[in-house]
C-alpha positions as semicolon CSV with decimal commas, in nm:
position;residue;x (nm);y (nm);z (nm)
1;X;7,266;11,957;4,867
2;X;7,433;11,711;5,126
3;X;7,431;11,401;5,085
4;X;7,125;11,245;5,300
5;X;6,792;11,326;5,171
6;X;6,604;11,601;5,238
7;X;6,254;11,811;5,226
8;X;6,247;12,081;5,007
9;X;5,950;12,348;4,893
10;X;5,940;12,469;4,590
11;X;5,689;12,713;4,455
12;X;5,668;12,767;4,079
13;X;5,746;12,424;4,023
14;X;5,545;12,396;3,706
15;X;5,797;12,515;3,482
16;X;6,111;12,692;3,369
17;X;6,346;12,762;3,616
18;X;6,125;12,659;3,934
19;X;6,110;12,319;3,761
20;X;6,468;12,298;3,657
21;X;6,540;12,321;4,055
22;X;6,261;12,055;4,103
23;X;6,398;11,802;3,905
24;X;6,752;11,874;4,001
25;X;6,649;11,787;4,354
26;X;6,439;11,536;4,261
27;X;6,718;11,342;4,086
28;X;6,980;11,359;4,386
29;X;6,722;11,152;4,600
30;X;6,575;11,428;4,760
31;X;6,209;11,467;4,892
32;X;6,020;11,811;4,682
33;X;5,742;11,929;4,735
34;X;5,681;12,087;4,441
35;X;5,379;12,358;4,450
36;X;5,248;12,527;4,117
37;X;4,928;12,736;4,025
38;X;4,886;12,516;3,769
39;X;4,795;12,124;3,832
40;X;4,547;11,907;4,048
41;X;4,634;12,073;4,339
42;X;4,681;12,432;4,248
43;X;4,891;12,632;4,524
44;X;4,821;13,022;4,521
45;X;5,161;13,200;4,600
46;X;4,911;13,545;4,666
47;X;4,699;13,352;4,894
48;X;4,747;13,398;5,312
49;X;4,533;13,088;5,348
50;X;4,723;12,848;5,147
51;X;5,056;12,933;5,304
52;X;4,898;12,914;5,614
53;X;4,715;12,556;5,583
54;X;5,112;12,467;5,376
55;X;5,278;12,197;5,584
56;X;5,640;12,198;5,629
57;X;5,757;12,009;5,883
58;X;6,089;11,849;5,834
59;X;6,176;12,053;5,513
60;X;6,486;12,194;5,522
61;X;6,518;12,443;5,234
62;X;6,237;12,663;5,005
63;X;6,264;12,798;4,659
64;X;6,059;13,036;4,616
65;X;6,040;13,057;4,192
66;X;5,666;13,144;4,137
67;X;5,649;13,458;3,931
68;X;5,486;13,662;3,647
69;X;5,543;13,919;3,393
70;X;5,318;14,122;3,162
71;X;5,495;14,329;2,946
72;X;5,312;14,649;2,768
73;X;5,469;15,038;2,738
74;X;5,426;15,243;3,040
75;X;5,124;15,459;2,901
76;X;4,956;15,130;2,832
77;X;4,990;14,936;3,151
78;X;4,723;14,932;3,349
79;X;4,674;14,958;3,711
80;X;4,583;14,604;3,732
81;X;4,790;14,471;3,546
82;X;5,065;14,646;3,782
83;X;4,913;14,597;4,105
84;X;4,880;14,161;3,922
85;X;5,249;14,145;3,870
86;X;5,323;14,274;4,251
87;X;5,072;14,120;4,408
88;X;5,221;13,762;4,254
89;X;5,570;13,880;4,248
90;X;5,618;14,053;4,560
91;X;5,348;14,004;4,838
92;X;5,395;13,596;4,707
93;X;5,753;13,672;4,845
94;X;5,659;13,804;5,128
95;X;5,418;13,561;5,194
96;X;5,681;13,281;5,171
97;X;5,914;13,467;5,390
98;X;5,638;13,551;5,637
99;X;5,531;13,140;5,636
100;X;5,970;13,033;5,744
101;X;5,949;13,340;6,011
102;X;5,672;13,211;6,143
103;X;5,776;12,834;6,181
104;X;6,124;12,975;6,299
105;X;5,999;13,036;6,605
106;X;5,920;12,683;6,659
107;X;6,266;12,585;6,485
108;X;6,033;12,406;6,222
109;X;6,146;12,689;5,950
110;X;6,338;12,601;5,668
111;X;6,727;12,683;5,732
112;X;6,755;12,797;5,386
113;X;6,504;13,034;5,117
114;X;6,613;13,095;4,800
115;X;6,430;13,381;4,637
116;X;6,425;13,478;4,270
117;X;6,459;13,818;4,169
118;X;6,614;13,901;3,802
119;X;6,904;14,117;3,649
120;X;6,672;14,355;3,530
121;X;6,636;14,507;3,897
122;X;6,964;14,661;3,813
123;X;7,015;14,648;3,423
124;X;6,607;14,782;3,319
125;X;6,431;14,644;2,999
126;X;6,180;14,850;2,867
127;X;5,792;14,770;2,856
128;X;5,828;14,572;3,206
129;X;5,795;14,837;3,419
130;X;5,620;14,644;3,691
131;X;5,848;14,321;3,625
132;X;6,151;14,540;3,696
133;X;6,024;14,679;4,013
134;X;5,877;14,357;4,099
135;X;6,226;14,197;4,106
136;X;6,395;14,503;4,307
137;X;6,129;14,430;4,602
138;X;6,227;14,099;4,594
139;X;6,639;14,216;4,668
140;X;6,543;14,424;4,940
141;X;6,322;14,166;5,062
142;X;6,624;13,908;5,111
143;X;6,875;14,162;5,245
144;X;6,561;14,240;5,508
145;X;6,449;13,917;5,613
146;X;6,847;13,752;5,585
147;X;6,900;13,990;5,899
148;X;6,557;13,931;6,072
149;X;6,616;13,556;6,078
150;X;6,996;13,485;6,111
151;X;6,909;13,496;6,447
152;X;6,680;13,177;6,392
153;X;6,976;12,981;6,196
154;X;6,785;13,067;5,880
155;X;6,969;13,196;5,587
156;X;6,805;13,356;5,320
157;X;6,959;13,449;4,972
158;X;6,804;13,544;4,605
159;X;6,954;13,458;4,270
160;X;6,884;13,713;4,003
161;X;6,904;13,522;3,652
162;X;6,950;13,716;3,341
163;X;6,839;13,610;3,000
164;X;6,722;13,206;3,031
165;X;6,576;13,001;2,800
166;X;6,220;12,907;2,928
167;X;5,889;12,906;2,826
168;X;5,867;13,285;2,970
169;X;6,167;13,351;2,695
170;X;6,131;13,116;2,434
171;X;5,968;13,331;2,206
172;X;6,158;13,607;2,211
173;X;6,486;13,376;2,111
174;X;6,269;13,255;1,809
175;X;6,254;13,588;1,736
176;X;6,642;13,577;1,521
177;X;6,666;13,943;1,496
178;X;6,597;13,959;1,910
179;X;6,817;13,682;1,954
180;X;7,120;13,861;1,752
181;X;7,090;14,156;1,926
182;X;7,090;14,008;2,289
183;X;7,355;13,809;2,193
184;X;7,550;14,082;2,106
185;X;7,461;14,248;2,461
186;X;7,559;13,921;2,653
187;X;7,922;13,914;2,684
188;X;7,943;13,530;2,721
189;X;7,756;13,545;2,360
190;X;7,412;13,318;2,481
191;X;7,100;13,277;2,683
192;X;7,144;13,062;3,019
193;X;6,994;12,761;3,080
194;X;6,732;12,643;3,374
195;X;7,010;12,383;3,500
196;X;7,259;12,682;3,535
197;X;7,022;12,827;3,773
198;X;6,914;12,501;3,931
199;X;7,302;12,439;3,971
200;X;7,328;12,815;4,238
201;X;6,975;12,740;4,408
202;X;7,167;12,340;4,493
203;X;7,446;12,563;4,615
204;X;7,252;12,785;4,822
205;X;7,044;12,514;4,960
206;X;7,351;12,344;5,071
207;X;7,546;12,381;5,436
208;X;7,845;12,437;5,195
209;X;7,686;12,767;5,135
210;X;7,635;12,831;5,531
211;X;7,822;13,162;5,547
212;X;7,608;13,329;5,269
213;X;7,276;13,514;5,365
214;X;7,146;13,797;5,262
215;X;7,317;13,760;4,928
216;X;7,205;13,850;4,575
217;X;7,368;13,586;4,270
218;X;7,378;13,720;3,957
219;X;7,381;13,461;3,668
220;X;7,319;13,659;3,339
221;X;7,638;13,635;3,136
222;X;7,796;13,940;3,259
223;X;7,461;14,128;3,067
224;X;7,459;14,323;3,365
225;X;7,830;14,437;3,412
């Protein structure tokens, strides 16, 4: 991020990797606003209304982080439970993009959204089914609305982590036998960190980063390769 302060949104701000970017923010001097489901104020990323009534005025960059995942084998995944993970995943996407087109046209939009999709858009994991399509919305989301508002000096990019230890993961790295085998499938030989992340989203939110829209950043430890 430059130097002077600045206004950024972030949703999924509670924990993980949404918080990691928070913080990181936070703790160059900037000014976050830092929305979560969880909390006094509870911010619904599904909800037209709340994006609607969400201020934004003089906030120059949104991370969009807020995201869920159910995992269960195809023949026992419900409907709802499908229809839960894209209606958080991906119409909360759209919503967020919808909210910075629609403040573009005042020039009160942010000039840069960071989306987060995941490495399993490309690279599938069983027993995510709706996770894994949830995240490939999300990719042609960016590419879609990076070409819509370039016009409007908005950039919009997505960073699609791989394996990263949060409280999403954790368990599954307690597991030693899962941990082994994924790091035997990560060529780098570990998990990623929140900060990693947080360290691409400062990049993206930055004017160093003002050639790059409609961009996808992988960060998985070449798991994806």
């Amino acid at each position: 991020m430059p130097a002077e302060r600045e206004c950024v949104v972030v949703t999924g701000a509670g924990s993980g990797i949404g918080a990691a970017i928070a913080d990181r923010l936070l703790a160059k001097g900037h000014d976050v606003r830092r929305l979560d489901i969880t909390g006094d104020n509870p911010f619904d990323v599904t909800s037209e209304a709340a994006w609607e009534s969400l201020p934004g005025d003089g906030c120059t960059g949104l991370v969009h982080a807020a995201g869920i995942r159910i995992r269960s084998p195809l023949p026992a995944t419900s409907a709802e439970d499908f229809a839960r993970v894209l209606d958080v995943n991906v119409v909360g996407t759209f919503l967020a993009l919808r909210w910075t087109a629609r403040r573009a046209r005042s020039g009160a939009a942010p000039k840069s959204v960071v989306l987060l999709s995941s490495a399993t858009a490309r690279r599938t994991v069983e027993h995510q089914i709706a996770y894994n399509a949830s995240k490939a919305a999300i990719e042609s989301l960016t590419r879609s609305a990076a070409l819509e508002l370039a016009g409007d000096g908005v950039r919009v990019n997505a960073i699609a982590p791989g394996s990263i230890l949060t409280p999403m993961t954790s368990a599954g790295w307690a597991d030693r036998q899962h941990a082994e085998r994924m790091e035997k499938e990560i060529p780098v030989g570990r998990p990623g960190t929140s900060d990693e992340i947080a360290n691409i989203a400062e990049f993206l939110l930055s004017a160093e980063s003002g050639y790059v829209t409609g961009a996808v950043w992988t960060a998985d430890g070449g798991w994806s390769t």
